[in-house]
C-alpha positions as a printed Julia matrix, in Angstrom:
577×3 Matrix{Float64}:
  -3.32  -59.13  -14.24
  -0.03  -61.29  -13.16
   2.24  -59.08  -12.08
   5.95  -59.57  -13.46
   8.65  -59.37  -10.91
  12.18  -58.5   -11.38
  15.55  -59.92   -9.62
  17.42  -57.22   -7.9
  19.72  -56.7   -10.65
  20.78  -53.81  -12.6
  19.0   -54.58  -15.73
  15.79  -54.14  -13.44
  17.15  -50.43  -12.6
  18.2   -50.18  -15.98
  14.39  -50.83  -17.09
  13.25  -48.56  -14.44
  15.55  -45.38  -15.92
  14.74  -46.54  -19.86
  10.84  -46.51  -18.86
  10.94  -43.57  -16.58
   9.58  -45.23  -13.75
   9.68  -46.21   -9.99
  10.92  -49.33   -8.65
   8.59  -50.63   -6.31
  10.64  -53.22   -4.13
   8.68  -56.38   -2.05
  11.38  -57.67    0.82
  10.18  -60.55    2.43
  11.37  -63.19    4.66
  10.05  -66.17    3.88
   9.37  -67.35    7.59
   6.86  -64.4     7.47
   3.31  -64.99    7.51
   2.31  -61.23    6.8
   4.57  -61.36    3.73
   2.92  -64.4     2.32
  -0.64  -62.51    3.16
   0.28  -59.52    1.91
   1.77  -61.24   -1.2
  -1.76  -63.04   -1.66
  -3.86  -60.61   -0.38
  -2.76  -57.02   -1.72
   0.13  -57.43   -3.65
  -2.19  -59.79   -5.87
  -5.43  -57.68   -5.68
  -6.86  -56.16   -9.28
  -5.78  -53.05   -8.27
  -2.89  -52.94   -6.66
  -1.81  -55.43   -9.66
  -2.68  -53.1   -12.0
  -0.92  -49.85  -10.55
   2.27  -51.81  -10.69
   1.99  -53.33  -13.57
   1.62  -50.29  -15.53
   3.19  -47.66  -13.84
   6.36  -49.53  -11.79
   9.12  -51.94  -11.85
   8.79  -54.75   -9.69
  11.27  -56.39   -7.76
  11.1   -59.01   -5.15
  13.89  -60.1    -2.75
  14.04  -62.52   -0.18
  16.13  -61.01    3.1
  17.82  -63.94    4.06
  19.14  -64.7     0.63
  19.99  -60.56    0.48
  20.77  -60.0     3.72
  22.55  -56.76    2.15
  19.41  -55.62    0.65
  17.86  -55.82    3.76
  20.18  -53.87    5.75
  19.6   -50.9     3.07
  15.67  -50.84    3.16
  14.04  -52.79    5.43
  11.68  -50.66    7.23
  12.22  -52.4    10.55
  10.5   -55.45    9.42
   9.16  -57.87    7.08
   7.39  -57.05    4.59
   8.89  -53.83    3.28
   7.22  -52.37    0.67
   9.82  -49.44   -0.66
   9.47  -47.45   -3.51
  13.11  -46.31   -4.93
  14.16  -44.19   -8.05
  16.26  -45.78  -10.92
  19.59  -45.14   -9.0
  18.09  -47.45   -6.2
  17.63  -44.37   -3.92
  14.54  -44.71   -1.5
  11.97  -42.39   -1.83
   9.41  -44.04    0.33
   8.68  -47.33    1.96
   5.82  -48.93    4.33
   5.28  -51.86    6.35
   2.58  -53.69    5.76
  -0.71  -51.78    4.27
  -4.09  -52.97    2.84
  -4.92  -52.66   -0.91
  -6.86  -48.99   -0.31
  -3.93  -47.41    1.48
  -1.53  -49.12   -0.61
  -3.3   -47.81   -3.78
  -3.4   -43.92   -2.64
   0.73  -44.53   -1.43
   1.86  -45.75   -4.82
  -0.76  -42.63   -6.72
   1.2   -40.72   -5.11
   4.09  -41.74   -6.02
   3.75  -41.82   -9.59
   2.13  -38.76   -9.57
   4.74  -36.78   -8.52
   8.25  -39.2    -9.24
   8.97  -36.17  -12.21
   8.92  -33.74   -9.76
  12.05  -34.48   -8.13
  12.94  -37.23   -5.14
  13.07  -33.97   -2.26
  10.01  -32.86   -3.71
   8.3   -36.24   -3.1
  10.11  -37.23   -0.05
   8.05  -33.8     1.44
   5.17  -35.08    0.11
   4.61  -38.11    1.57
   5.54  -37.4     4.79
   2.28  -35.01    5.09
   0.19  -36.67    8.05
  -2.85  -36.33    5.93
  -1.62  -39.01    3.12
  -2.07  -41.96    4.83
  -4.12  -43.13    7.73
  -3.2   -45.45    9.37
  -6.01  -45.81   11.91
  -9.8   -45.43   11.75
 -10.59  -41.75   12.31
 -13.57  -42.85   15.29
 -10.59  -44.56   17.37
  -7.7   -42.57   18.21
  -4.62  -42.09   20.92
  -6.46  -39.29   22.4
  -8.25  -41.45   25.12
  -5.15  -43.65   26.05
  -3.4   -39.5    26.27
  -6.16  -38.46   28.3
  -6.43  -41.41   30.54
  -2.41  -41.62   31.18
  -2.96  -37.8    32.05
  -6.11  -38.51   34.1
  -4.41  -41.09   36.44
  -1.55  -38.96   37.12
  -3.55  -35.84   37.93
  -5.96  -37.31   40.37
  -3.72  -40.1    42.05
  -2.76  -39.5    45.72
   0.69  -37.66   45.63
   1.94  -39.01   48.51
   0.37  -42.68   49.33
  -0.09  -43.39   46.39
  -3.44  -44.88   44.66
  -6.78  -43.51   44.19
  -9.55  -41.64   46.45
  -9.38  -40.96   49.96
 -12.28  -42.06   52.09
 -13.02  -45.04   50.22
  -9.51  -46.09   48.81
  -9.12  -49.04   46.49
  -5.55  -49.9    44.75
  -7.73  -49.71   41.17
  -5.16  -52.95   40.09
  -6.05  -52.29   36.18
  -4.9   -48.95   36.36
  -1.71  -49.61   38.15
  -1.27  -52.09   35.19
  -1.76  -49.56   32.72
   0.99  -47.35   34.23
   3.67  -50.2    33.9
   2.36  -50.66   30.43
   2.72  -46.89   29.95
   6.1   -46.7    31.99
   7.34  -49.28   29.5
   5.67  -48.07   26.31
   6.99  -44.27   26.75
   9.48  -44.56   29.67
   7.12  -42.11   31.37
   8.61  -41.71   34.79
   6.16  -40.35   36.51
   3.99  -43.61   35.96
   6.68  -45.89   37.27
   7.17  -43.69   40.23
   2.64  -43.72   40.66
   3.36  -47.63   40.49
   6.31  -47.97   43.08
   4.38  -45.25   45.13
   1.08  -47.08   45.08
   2.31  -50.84   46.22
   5.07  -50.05   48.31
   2.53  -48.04   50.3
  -0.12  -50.95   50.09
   2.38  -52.96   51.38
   3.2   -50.89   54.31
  -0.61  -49.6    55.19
  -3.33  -51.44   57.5
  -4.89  -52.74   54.31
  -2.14  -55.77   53.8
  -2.78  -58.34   56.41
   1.31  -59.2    57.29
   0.48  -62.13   59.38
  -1.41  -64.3    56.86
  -1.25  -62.82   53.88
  -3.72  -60.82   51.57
  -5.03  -57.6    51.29
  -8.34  -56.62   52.74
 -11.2   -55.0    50.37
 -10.55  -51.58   50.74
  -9.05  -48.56   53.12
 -11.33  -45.88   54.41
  -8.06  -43.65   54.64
  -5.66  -41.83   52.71
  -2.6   -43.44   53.97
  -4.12  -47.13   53.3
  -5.43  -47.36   57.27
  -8.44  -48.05   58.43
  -9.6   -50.93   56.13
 -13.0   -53.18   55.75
 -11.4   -56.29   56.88
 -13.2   -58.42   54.09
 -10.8   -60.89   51.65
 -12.39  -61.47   48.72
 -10.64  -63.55   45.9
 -11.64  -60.93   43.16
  -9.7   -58.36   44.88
  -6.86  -60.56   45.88
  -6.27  -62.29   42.51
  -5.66  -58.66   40.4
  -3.52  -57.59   43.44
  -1.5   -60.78   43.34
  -1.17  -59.78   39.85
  -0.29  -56.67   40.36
   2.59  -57.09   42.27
   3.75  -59.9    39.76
   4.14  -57.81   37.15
   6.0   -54.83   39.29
   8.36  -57.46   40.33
   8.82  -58.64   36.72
   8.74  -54.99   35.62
  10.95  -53.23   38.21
  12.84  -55.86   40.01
  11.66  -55.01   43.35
  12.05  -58.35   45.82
   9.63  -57.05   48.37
   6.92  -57.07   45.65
   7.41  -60.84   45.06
   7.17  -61.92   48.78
   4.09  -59.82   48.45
   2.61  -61.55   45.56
   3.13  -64.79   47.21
   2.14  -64.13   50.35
  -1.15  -63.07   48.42
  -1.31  -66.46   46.83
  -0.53  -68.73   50.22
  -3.43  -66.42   51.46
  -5.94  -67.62   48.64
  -4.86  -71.29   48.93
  -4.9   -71.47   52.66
  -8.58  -70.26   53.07
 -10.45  -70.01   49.98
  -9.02  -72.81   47.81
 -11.27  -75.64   48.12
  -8.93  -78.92   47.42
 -11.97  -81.83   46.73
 -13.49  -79.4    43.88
 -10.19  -77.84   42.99
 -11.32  -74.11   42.94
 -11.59  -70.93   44.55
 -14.63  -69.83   46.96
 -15.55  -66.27   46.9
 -14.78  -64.74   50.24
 -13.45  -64.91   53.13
 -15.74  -62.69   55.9
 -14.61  -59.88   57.79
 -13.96  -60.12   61.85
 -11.9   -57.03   63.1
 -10.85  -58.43   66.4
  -9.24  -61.21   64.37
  -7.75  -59.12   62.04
  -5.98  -56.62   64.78
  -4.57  -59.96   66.65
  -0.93  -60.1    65.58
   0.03  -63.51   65.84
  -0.73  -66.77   64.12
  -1.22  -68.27   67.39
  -3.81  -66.16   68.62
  -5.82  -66.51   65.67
  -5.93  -69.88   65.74
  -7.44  -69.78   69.34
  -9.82  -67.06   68.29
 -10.59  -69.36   64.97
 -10.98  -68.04   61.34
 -13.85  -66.42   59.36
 -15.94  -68.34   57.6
 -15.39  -68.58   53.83
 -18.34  -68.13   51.38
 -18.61  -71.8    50.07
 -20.17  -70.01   46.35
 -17.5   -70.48   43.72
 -17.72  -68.12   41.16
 -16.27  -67.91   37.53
 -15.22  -64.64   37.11
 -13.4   -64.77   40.34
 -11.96  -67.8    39.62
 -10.66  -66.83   36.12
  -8.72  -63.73   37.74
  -7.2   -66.16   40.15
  -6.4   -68.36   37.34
  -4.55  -65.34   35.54
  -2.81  -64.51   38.27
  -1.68  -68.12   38.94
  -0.48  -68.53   35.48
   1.54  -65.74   36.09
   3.12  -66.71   39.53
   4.14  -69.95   37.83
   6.7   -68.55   35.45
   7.66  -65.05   37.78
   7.87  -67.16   40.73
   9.14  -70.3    39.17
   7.35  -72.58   41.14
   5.01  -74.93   39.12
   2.68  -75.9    42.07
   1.24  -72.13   41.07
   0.61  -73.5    37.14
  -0.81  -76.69   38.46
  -3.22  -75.01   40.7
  -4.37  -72.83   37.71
  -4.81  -75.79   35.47
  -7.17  -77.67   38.06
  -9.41  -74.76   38.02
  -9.72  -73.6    34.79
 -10.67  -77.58   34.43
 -13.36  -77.22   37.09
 -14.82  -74.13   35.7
 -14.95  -75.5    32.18
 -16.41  -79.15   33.64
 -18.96  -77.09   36.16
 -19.21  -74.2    34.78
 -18.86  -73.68   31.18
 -22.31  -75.12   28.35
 -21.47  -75.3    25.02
 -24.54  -73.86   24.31
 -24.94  -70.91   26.75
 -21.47  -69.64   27.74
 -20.13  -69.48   31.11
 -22.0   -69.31   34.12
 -21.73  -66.79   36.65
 -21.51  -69.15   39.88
 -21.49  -72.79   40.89
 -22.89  -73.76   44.79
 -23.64  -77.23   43.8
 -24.99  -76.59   40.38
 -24.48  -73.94   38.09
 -26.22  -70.94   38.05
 -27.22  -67.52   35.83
 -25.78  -68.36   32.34
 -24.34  -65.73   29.68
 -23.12  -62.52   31.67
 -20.68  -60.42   29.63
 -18.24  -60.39   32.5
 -18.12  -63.79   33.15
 -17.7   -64.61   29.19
 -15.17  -61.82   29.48
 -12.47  -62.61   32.07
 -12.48  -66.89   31.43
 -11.94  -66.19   27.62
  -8.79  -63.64   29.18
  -7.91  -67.03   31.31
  -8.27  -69.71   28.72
  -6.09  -66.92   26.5
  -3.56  -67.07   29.61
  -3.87  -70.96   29.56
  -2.94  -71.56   26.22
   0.16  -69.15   26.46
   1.97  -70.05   29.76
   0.96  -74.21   28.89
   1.56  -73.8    25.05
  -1.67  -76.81   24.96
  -3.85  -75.42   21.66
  -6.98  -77.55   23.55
  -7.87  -74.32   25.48
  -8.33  -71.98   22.11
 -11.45  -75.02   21.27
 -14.03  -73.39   24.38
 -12.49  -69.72   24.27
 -13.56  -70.28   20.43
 -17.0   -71.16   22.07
 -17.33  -68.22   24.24
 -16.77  -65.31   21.52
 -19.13  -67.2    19.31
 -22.07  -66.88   22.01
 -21.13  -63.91   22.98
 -21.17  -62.6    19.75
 -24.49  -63.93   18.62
 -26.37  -63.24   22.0
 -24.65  -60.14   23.28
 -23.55  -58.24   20.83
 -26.02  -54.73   19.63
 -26.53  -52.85   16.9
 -24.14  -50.63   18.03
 -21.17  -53.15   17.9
 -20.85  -53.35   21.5
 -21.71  -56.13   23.94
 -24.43  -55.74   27.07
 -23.99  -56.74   30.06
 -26.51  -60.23   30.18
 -28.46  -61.65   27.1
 -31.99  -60.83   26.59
 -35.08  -62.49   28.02
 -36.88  -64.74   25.72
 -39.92  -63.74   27.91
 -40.23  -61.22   29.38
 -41.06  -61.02   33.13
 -42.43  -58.12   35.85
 -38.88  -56.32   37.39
 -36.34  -57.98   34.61
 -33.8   -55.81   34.53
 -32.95  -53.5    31.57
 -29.64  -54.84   29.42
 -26.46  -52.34   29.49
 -23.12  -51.73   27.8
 -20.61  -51.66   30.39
 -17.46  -49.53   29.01
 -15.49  -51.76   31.5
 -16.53  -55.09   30.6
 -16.7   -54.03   26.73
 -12.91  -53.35   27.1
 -11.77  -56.64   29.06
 -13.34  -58.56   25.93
 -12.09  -56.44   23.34
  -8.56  -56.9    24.81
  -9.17  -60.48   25.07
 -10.62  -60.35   21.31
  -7.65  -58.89   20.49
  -5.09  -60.94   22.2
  -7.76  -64.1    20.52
  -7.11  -62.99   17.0
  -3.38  -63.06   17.61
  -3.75  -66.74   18.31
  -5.98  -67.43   15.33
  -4.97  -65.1    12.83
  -8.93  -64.41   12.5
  -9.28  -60.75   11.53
 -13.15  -61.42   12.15
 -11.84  -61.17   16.36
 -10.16  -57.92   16.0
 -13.1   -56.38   14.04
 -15.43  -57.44   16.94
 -12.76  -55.85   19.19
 -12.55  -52.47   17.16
 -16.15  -51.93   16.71
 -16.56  -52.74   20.72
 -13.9   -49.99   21.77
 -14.97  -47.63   19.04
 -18.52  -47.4    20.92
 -17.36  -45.93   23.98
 -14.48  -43.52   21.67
 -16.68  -40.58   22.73
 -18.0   -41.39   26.44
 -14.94  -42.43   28.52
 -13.98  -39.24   29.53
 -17.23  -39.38   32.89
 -15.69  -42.22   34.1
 -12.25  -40.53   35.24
  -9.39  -42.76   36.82
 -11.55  -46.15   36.3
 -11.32  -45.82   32.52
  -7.71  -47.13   32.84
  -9.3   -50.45   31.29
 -10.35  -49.01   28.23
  -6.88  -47.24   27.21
  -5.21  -50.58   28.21
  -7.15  -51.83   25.48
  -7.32  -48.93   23.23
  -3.26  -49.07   23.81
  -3.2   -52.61   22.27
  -5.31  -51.85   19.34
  -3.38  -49.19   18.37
   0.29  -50.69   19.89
   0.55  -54.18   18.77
   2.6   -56.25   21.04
   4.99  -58.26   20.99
   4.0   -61.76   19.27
   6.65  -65.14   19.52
   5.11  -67.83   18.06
   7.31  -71.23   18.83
   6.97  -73.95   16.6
   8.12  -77.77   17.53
   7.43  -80.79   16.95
   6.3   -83.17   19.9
   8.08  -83.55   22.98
  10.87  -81.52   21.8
  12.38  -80.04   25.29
  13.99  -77.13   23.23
  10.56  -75.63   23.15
   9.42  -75.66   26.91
  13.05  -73.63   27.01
  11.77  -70.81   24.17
   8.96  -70.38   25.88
   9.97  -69.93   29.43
  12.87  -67.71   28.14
   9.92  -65.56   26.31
   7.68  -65.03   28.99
   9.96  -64.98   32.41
  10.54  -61.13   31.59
   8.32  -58.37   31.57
   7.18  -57.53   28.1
   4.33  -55.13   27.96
   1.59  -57.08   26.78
   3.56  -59.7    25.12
   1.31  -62.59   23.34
   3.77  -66.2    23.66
   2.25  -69.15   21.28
   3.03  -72.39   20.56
   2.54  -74.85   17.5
   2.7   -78.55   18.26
   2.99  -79.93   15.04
   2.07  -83.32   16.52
  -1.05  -82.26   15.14
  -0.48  -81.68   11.62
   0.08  -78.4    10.02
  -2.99  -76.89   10.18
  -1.83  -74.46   12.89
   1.03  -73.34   10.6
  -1.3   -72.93    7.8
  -3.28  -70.98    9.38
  -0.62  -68.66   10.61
   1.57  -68.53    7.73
   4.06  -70.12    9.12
   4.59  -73.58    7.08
   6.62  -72.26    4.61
   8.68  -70.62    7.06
   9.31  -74.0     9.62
  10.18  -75.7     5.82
  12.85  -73.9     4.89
  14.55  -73.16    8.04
  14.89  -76.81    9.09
  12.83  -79.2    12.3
  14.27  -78.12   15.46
  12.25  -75.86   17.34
  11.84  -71.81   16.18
  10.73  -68.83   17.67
   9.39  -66.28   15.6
   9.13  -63.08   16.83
   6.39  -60.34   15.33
   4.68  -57.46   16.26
   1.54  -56.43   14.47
   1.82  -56.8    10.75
   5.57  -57.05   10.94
   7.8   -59.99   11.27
  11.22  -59.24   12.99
  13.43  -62.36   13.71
  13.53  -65.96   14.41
  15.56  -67.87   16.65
  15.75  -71.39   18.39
  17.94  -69.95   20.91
  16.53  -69.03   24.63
  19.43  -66.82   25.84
  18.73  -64.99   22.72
  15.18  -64.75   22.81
  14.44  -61.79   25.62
  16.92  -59.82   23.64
  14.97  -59.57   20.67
  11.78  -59.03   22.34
  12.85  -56.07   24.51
  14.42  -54.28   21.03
  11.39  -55.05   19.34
   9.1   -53.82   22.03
  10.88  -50.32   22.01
  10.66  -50.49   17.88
   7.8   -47.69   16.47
């Protein structure tokens, strides 16, 4: 049935008192992409339809044109769905919910609108009405990994372990997430604690730059004086996003010391990328001079350029560009993520694992993993759409020749035939979780639900065997966190060439955001972006300069075409539940 909406006007109410009903009240912005789905989607469905139709008064307002509607009952964001009595008093009101849990909310709700508004209001806010998240994925493993981390890290060095001590950069990660999510003190104090110490131990190489592998001591001493650029990339990282996070100066000198490191040994300038390694000498790392290393001469480098590798390099340079403002870092990135998708990147198998002339060992889940994170990071810090084409690539070959029954991915496709010794496939609960995050992060891009199913169903089949892997399951609750904390989402629309947009998006991602996902629209292309998204109605009535709009999960929040403005919104959004 065609449901019949209402003005906001007080023949509406009157109606609502005459009939003895509930108002049900649809605020929307029309910028909003989640309102014009929800609209479509639920609002339109048979039985959601119905429900209203026969039991409510509908009544639709647009927030910009009733900006003092919206001050009264928004719910934090757009769309509201409220439900008031005939006085215009709110009794209950929701976000953005599916037809199911939309259905039960509004049973409710006429069920029991006789029985009094404090009656109701105690009704619905039992925790058992509505369920908001699927029961097999919960909070409970992001609680008992936040827990985990600060139980077993070192109380006074900082980090993880003793005789064999590795900074463990993804959990340090999730503790500024945390720090920021919760303002957990504790975690920023484990993250200060842990690279300030890194910094200071026998483990950072101070006269060229770079960390070695690992420490064999508590206090960071005593280190395996190996470079490798998988370890050096996620520390680079690391301290990027402390510096961003916490302001600390000595953290950025770190960082880039990190990345002269990487580009003065391992970056290889005629095939513009990254080799593996650099090899360990101890009497050349104990010499304390440049000078008397050069006499003594360098390592050798392993010539083997590998994709993973290079995708955490690229992630990290992508990064360095914007907190370090120096575009020689986003250049850099660019050239390799072109080399790895020119050497080693087939439409038809995935990524390979390694390149030493030719490319090698197609299809591995980490691999697949870590350059769809990079061509992610691409398309955000550029704002070029032309990376989303091969991450598109990726997920579809992943999907179709990694993914098992059990909704998770293993670890390497299967053998066609067979042979003596092939190893047996497995489901990594590390690599599962950098793709779901990636998925995740994907289907904010593409507005493909399809993504974030693949990412649910991956997570959800570890949601009752992380708890063995201690400290190291900081991955998965990074994950986990973003499935069930939706980050902050600016999506900048412009049309070519337009300067003002290069501004929006530096202004939205030069701060630290936890998690933040930046887009960009060129509408050079046509509107098929904005389509997609939900956003052409939106750029339409607001005018053709460019726009940021600003959303988090199934919520839109504000738009603005002004950078100064821009970080403001995004940190009170970010600390919005």
């Amino acid at each position: 049935m065609s449901l019949r909406w209402h003005e906001w006007n007080e023949a509406a109410f009157a109606e609502a008192r005459e009939r003895g009903r509930p108002v049900f009240l649809f605020l929307f912005a029309r910028w909003c992409r989640f309102c014009s789905e929800l609209e479509s989607k639920v609002l339109n469905s048979p039985e959601v339809a119905l429900l209203l139709g026969e039991h409510f008064v509908c009544v639709r307002v647009d927030k910009d044109r009733r900006p003092d509607i919206d001050a009264r009952h928004s719910d934090g964001g757009w769309p509201t769905l409220a439900c008031l009595d005939g006085n215009g008093v709110k009794l209950a009101s929701n976000n953005y919910v599916g037809v199911g849990e939309l259905c039960a909310r509004l049973e409710l709700v006429r069920a029991h609108y006789r029985e009094g508004r404090a009656a109701l209001k105690r009704r619905l806010v039992e925790p058992s009405v509505v369920a908001r998240e699927p029961a097999r994925l919960s909070a409970e493993p992001v609680e008992w990994a936040a827990r985990t981390l600060l139980e077993t890290a070192d109380p006074v060095h900082g980090g993880w372990g003793t005789t064999h001590k590795f900074p463990h950069p993804e959990a340090i990660d999730f503790a500024l997430i945390r720090w920021s999510e919760t303002g957990d003190e504790a975690m920023r104090k484990l993250v200060l604690r842990t690279l300030r110490n890194m910094q200071q131990g026998e483990i950072h190489d101070r006269v060229e730059g770079g960390f070695y592998r690992y420490a064999t001591a508590a206090d960071w001493s005593g280190p395996q004086h190996e470079k490798t650029l998988d370890s050096n990339a996620t520390r680079a990282f690391a301290y990027l996003e402390a510096h961003q996070a916490l302001g600390d100066e000595s953290f950025a000198a770190t960082a880039r010391g990190v990345l002269d490191w990487m580009m003065n040994r391992l970056f290889d300038s005629h095939k513009r990328a990254f080799r593996g390694s650099q090899d360990a000498d101890p009497v050349y790392a104990r010499l304390s001079s440049q000078s008397a290393r050069r006499e003594r001469g360098a390592p050798p480098c392993d010539p083997t350029i590998f994709a993973s590798s290079n995708a955490l390099a690229i992630s990290a340079l992508f990064k360095a560009g914007v907190v370090l403002r120096d575009l020689r870092w986003t250049n850099t990135a660019r050239e390799c993520l072109d080399f790895v998708l020119e050497e080693l990147f087939d439409e038809r198998l995935g990524v390979y694992h390694y390149w030493d002339g030719a490319p090698r060992l197609a299809g591995l889940l980490n691999d697949q993993a870590l350059v769809l994170r990079a061509l992610l990071d691409a398309a955000q810090y550029t704002g070029e759409s032309r990376w989303l084409e091969p991450a598109r690539t990726i997920v579809t070959l992943a999907t179709q020749n990694l993914r098992g029954a059990n909704g998770a991915f293993f670890d390497s496709r299967a053998d066609a035939k067979p042979r003596g010794g092939a190893l047996r496939r497995e489901q990594s609960i590390f690599e599962n979780a950098m793709l779901a995050e990636a998925l995740l992060r994907l289907s904010m891009f593409s507005g493909d639900e399809k993504d974030r199913a693949l990412a649910i169903d991956s997570l959800a089949a570890f949601s009752d065997d992380y708890k063995r892997h201690g400290h190291f399951v900081a991955g998965y609750a990074r994950a986990l966190a973003l499935y069930l904390h939706p980050p902050v989402h600016v999506t900048i629309v412009s049309r070519p060439g337009d300067p003002l947009a290069q501004q929006l998006r530096a202004s939205a991602l030069e701060p630290y955001v936890a998690s933040r996902v930046v887009q960009s629209i060129d509408l050079g292309s046509g509107e098929e972006a904005l389509m997609h998204l939900g956003l052409a109605e939106g750029w339409r009535s607001i005018g053709a300069g460019a726009r940021a709009f600003v959303q988090r999960g199934k919520e839109s929040y504000a738009e603005t075409s002004d950078p100064a403005r821009l970080p403001a919104l995004m940190a009170r959004i970010e600390r919005t539940e």
